[in-house]
Each structure stands twice: as C-alpha cells, then as structure tokens.
C-alpha positions in Angstrom: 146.3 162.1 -65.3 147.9 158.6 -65.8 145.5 157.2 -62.8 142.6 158.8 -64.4 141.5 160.9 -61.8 141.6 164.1 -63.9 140.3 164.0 -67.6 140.2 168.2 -69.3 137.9 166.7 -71.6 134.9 165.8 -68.2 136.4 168.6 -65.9 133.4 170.4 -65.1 135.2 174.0 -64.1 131.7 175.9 -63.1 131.0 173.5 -60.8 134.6 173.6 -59.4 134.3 177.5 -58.9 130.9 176.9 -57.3 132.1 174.7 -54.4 135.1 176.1 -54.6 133.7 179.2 -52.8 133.2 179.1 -49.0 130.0 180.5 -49.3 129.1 177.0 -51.0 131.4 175.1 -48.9 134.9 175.6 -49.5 135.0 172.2 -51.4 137.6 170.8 -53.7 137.9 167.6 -55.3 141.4 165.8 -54.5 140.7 163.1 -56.5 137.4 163.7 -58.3 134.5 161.5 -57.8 136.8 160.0 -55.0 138.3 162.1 -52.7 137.4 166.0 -51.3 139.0 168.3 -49.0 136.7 170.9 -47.5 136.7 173.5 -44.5 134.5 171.4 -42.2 131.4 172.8 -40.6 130.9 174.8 -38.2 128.0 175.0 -35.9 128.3 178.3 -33.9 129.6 181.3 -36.2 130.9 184.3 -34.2 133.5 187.7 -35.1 136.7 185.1 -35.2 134.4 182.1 -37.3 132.7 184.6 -39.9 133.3 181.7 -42.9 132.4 178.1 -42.7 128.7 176.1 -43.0 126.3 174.7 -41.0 126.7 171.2 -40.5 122.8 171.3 -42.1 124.2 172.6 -45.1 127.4 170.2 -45.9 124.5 167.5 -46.2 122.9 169.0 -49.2 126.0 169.8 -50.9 127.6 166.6 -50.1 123.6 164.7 -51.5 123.8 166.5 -54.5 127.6 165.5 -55.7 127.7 162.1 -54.4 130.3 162.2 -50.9 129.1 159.4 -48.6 131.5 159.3 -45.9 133.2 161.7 -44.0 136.3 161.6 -41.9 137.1 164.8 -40.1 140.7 166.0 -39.7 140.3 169.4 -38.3 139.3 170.5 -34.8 135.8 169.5 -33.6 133.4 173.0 -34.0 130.2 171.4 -33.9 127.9 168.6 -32.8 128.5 165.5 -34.3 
C-alpha cells in the first residue's frame, strides 16, 4: 500500500475471482497493472495435466488485461 500498488478504493475483486480461477487461467496480480503470477500453459492436457490452458488461450486473457511480456519460470509443457 505505501508503493501504491494496491489501492481498496480501484481493486476490482470480480475480476480478481475471474482470473483467479484456473478455468480462466489461474491468474493473479503480484503487483497490479505490473506484475502476474499464473500457472503457465499447457499444450497437451492428459489424466496427470487435467487443469492448465492452451497456450492459444493465455493470449486472449493476457490482450484483454494488458500483460505484454512473459518470462516463464516453470517447466517447459508446450511449444514456444
């Protein structure tokens, strides 16, 4: 709160419960408008991967709330 990276007043808490969810990408904002920590996608879904997106899909989610870089930190589990 001193940095200004979380305001109650602007905290927009549906739209933290949408992404929130890993059906909608398992998103959360670390910083808001800055930084986000998120599942990472994953290309080939089978009985031990039943959660996670399509690499497809992080694109649209990341269009519509501004992310423009990415750096992965997880293990690779689709084609970059």
């Amino acid at each position: 709160m001193r940095f200004g990276w979380y305001d109650f007043r602007s905290f927009n808490v549906k739209e933290y419960e949408y992404y929130e969810r890993v059906e909608n990408g398992d998103l959360n904002w670390i910083i808001p408008g800055k930084f986000a920590a998120f599942m990472g996608p994953i290309e080939n879904r089978d009985a031990n991967h039943r959660y996670g997106q399509h690499p497809r899909k992080y694109i649209d989610i990341f269009n519509n709330i501004g992310i423009s870089k990415v750096i992965r930190l997880n293990d690779e589990k689709y084609n970059r």
